[in-house]
N, C-alpha and C positions, 0 to 999 in steps of 0.2 A: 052381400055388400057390407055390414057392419064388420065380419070378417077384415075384409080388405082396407075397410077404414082404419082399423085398429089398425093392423098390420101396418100401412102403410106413414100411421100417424106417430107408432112407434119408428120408423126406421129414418125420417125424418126429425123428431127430438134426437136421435142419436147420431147425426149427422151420416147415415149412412143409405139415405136414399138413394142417391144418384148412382151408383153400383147396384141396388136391390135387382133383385130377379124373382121370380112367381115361388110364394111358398112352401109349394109343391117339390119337392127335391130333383127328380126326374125335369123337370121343365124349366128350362135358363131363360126363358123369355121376360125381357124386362118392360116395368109399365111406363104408358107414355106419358108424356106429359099432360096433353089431354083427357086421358084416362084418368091423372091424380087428381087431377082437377073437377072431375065430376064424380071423384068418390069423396074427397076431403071438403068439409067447407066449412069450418074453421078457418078466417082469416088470419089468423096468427101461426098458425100453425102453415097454411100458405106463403105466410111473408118468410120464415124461415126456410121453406123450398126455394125458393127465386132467391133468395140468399145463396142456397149451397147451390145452386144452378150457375148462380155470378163466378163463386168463389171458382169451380169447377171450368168454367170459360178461362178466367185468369192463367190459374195454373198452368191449364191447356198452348194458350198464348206465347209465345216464344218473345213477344216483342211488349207485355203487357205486364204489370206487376201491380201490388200493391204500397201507396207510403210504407215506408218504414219508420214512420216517426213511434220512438218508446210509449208516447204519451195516446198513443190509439188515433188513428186517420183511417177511414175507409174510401178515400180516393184510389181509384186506379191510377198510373202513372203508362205514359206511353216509353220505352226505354229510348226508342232512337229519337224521339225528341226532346231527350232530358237530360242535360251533361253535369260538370262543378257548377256553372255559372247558371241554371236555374232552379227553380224550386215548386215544391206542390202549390197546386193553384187553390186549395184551401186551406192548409195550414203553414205555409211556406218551408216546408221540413224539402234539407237538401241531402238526397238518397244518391246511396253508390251501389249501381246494378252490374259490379264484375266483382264484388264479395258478399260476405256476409254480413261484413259491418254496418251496423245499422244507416251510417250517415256518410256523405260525402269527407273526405279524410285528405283531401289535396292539401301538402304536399308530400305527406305518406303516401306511398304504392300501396296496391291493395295484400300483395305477398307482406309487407309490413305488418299490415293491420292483424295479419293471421296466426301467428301464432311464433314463440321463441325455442329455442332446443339448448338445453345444456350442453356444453362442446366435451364434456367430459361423461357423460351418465347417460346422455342420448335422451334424458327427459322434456318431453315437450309438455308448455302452458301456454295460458294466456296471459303475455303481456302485462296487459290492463286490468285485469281482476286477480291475477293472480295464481287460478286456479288450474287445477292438472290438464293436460287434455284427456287423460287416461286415469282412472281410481287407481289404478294399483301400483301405485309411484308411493312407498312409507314415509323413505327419510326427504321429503320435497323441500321443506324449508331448513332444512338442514344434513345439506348432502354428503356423505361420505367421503367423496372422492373431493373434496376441497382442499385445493391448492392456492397458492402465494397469488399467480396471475389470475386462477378462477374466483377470489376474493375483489379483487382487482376490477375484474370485470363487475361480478356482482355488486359493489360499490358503485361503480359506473352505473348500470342498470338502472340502480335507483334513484340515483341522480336525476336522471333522465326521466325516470317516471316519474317522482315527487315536482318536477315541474312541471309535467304534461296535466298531474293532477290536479295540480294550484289550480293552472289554467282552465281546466276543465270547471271547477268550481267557481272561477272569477266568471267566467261564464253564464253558470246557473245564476249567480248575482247580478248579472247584469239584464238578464231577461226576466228574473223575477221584479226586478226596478221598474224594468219597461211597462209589467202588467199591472204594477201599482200605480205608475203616471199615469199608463191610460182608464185607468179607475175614476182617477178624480178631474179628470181631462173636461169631463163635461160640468162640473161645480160653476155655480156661478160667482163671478168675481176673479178668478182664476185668470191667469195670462192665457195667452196660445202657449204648450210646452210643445208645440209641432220637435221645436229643436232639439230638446230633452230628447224624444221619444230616436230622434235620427242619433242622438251619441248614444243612445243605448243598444242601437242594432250596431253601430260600428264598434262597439266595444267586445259586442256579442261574436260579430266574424274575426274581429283582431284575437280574442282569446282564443278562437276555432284556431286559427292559420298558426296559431302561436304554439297550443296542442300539440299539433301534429306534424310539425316543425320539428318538435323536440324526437316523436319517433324518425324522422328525414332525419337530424342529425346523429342519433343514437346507429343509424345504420350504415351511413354515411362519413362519418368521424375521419375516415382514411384518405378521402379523397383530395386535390387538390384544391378542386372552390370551394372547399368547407370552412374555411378562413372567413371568406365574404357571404358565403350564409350566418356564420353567427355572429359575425358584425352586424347585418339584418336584419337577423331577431333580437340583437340586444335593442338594437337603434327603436325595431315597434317595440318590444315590452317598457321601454322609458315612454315613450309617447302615450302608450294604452297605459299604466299610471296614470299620467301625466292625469290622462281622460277623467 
């Protein structure tokens, strides 16, 4: 039994219970649940089994995910009950379950979100960071094969990004605002800022839609309604100032 304690208390810290099989090389039998449970009894070391046991249902689940929010959530998400228009039910983080991007990205497509290729070198990045898809890309920020229109383009590019980015930051400002009003929200002598706190989520979604706007136009640029899309967006980024 202390054998199998160890054992089993090691393959657990290593996230790697849920696959173990009998130490024994010849024997693929793997132990039960019940079994771990009457060898282990360390509660701690317990709560991290039912951990990888959760994590391992998720995965499994075709219809069940975890938030995606950067800042850490351990809510599950159910996908078909979860579109743009709602959000996790305890940190209100809005997840997009047909990529990888971390958050909901309406009115960017999610092929958007995913990645750019060079039209002349075939180099694929990301977008947003910048960064290669692939290491073995030398001249990336400064590529050989640059031409008059690939200049052109890449001028444009950036255009498009350095406003995605503002926004993106006008953003973080505007939620970082939010968590300091609701700080002192409870002081006494203090107003109601109920109101405060509602121009700060509308500032927070106007910069989201305003974002990713800019990748919808940056892809879009050719098309016929693209006229009255950025009539649109100029018309909210006066207004979200204004705010």
């Amino acid at each position: 039994q202390p054998c199998w304690s160890e054992y089993l208390m090691t393959r657990i810290e290593q996230n790697m219970v849920v696959n173990c099989t009998c130490p024994i090389s010849e024997c693929h039998a793997q132990p039960t649940a019940a079994f771990i449970y009457s060898i282990v009894s360390s509660k701690e070391i317990i709560a991290k089994y039912e951990k990888a046991l959760l994590r391992r249902y998720v995965e499994c689940c075709s219809n069940l995910t975890w938030c995606t929010n950067p800042q850490g959530c351990d809510q599950i998400l159910l996908k078909d009950g979860l579109g743009y228009g709602a959000a996790c039910s305890k940190c209100s983080w809005i997840s997009c379950f047909n990529c990888n991007f971390p958050e909901a990205h309406y009115p960017a497509s999610c092929s958007h979100m995913s990645r750019m290729t060079c039209a002349k070198c075939s180099h694929g990045f990301c977008w947003r960071c910048l960064k290669p898809w692939r290491p073995n890309h030398k001249d990336y920020y400064n590529c050989s094969a640059m031409v008059s229109k690939a200049a052109w383009l890449e001028k444009r590019f950036q255009d498009y990004n350095e406003r995605c980015t503002f926004h993106h930051h006008a953003r973080e400002f505007a939620m970082s605002l939010r968590s300091s009003i609701s700080s002192i929200r409870g002081t006494p002598k203090i107003r109601n800022l109920t109101f405060v706190l509602d121009a700060c989520k509308v500032l927070e979604q106007a910069r989201k839609v305003l974002a990713y706007s800019c990748v919808y136009s940056y892809y879009n640029q050719d098309t016929e309604s693209m006229d009255i899309v950025e009539q649109q967006m100029e018309t909210l980024e006066l207004l979200t100032n204004a705010l």
